[in-house]
C-alpha angles and dihedrals in degrees: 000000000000120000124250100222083189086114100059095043092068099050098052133064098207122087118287106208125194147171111284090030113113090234096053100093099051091040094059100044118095142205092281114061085210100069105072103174122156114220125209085228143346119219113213096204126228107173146344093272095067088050090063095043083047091055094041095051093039089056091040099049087039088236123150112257122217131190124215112185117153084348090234098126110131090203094046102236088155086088139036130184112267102355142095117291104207098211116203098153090107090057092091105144125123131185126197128201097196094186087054095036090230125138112185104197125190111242094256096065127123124218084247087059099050091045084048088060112037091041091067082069098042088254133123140157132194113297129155129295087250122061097211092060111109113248082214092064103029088053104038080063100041116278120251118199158129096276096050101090086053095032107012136233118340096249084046084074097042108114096178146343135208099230122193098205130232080260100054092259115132121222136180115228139208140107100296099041115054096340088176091064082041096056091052098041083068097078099341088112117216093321104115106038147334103270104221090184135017126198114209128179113235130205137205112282125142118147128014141195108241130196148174127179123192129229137190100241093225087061083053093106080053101047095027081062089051098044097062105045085044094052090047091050087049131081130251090255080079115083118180145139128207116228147182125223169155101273100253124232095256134141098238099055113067112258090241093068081047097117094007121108113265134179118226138177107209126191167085133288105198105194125092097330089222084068095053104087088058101055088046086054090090096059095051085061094040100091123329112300118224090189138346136182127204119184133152100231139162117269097248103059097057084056090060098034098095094040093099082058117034098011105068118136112226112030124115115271140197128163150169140198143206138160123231125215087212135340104266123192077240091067093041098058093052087058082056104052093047101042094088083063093060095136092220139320095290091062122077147157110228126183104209123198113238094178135112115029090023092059100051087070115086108248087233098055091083139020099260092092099188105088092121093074129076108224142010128227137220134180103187112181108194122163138143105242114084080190089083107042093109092054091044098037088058101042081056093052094047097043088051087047093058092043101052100060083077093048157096124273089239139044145197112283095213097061086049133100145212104288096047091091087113093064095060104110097039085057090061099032108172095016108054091088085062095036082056095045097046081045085055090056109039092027115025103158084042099232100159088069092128081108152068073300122225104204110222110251121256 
């Protein structure tokens, strides 16, 4: 029997979708073209009024929730079969207090958006690679990015978070009121409420010195090694991953590496930007360079520079995840072997440093537990043609075989998918017993289970 959602619709202000209305198709597709699930209903959210009617209807009505905040989930858990799909993503504002170094930002919000806003005052935190990447998702699960060897983690600058609750009330959380909710909220994903606001503390950035150097893959073993011994002499003002790809279409890499794997080291060196050149030197010696670029820019628009590439709405996806206690020349050689089979230039394999700031927070502060290891993997597989998901999804599976045996038990939720449940309690190793106790608490039934999902203890 099919539920009326009458009921709802006239509690909320936001737009109630469902099947047979024209709107429906575009409002159920996600981020990833691979996830097609049909929804009961999607709520368009106005306030935060209409998320605690949702909650209450969807518990009372016994339907699977979904949240949809920026869209960017590789696994699609903006959206479930024949439940209610919560949509924030038009919940986009943010507002900056530039004498108290605050930014309060709506659940809907990309990381483009945020750096939009704070660098107008001259201000940033860490946020994601990609700029159309949600600051809800990315820091509920952590928050990987260029800033966190100097800053940290992007839950390591939340300061508090208006939470609905998985039984429609509504808290308030930071380290003074429920501190518990608060710990877990900080890599705890989206398991113990839907965040309505989030608080973040911001810090002076304006320009940066960006740069990218190109590689032929086969010399990745060479420049990998040199890599990692280059990013530890550096300070934490230098923010930068290594990759492997598909040579872009750029001007500055010679149109015979264009579709050929490449290495690159990308990123940002944050001190004075006249000193930049000079800290990027190492790298030009490191192996020989097919292409490079060097440009002062804005920090924003590094964070968007790679969107036309990795951030299309739309292509098949499929990723994993790992951490690595170093970068070996093992691992290494793995990202070699298997950089011929790079599906196409929106796919990668990207080692990203996790050092520095990250690893001045006890492993046990938040809920993100590896801050003991020095860089995190992800092997994230996109392309158009659904033809070829059984060839890509595997040369995913097999590359993040072959890299594991040189990791970590664990990995980052937010580079995982879909079929990485069973790794739950290895990615958050000593703190999962905690994690399932909080969720027994805030989430007992465990309705909010639409996730990389954290059972409530027994």
């Amino acid at each position: 029997m099919s539920t009326s959602f009458d009921p709802l619709r006239d509690t909320v202000r936001g737009d109630l979708i469902q099947p047979g209305d024209d709107r429906y198709e575009s409002a159920r597709h996600v981020f990833n073209g691979m996830i097609d699930k049909r929804p009961a209903a999607v709520l368009r959210v106005s306030q935060v009024a209409d998320v605690i009617a949702a909650v209450r209807f969807a518990r009372e009505g016994g339907l699977d929730l979904a949240v949809r905040g920026g869209g960017h989930s590789a696994p699609g858990f903006g959206t479930v079969d024949g439940g209610l799909v919560l949509d924030l993503s038009a919940h986009r504002g943010v507002r900056v207090d530039p004498v108290s170094r605050r930014a309060w930002v709506e659940p809907g919000a990309t990381w483009a958006d945020y750096n939009h806003a704070t660098h107008a005052f001259g201000l940033a935190s860490t946020g994601g690679i990609i700029g159309s990447t949600g600051v809800a998702g990315l820091t509920l699960g952590g928050g990987i990015g260029y800033l966190a060897r100097k800053y940290g983690l992007a839950c390591d600058n939340l300061v508090s978070a208006d939470v609905v609750l998985a039984d429609g009330t509504f808290v308030h959380a930071n380290e003074e009121e429920h501190p518990d909710l608060f710990w877990a909220l900080r890599g705890g994903s989206g398991n113990y409420g839907i965040v309505t606001s989030f608080e973040f503390e911001v810090h002076p950035l304006d320009m940066v010195h960006v740069g990218l150097i190109f590689y032929d893959a086969a010399r990745g073993v060479e420049a990998g090694a040199a890599y990692r011994a280059w990013l530890a002499s550096e300070p934490e003002e230098m923010g930068a991953f290594l990759g492997f790809h598909q040579g872009p279409p750029v001007p500055f890499l010679p149109e015979e590496w264009h579709n050929r794997p490449v290495a690159v080291v990308a990123g940002m060196w944050t001190g004075s930007v006249d000193e930049g050149p000079a800290h990027w030197k190492p790298m030009l010696d490191a192996a020989p360079v097919l292409g490079s670029f060097f440009a002062p820019m804005p920090y924003p628009a590094l964070n968007t520079m790679f969107d036309g590439l990795n951030g299309v709405r739309g292509l098949q996806g499929y990723w994993k995840a790992d951490f690595l206690a170093s970068l070996t020349d093992d691992a290494l050689r793995v990202a070699v072997e298997y950089s011929p089979g790079i599906p196409t230039a929106h796919s990668a394999n990207h080692f990203y440093p996790i050092d520095g700031a990250v690893q001045r927070v006890a492993s046990d502060a938040t809920a993100f537990p590896y801050r003991g290891v020095r860089f995190a993997p992800v092997i994230a597989g996109q392309w158009p043609d659904e033809s070829e998901n059984a060839k890509n999804v595997q040369w995913v599976r097999d590359y993040w075989a072959a890299l594991h045996q040189y990791s970590e038990p664990g990995g980052y939720i937010n580079f995982q998918d879909r079929d990485d449940q069973a790794r739950i309690e290895d990615n958050y190793a000593a703190n999962f017993a905690r994690l399932a106790r909080i969720k027994a608490v805030y989430d007992p039934d465990n309705f909010l289970h639409v996730n990389q999902n954290i059972r409530p203890a027994t």
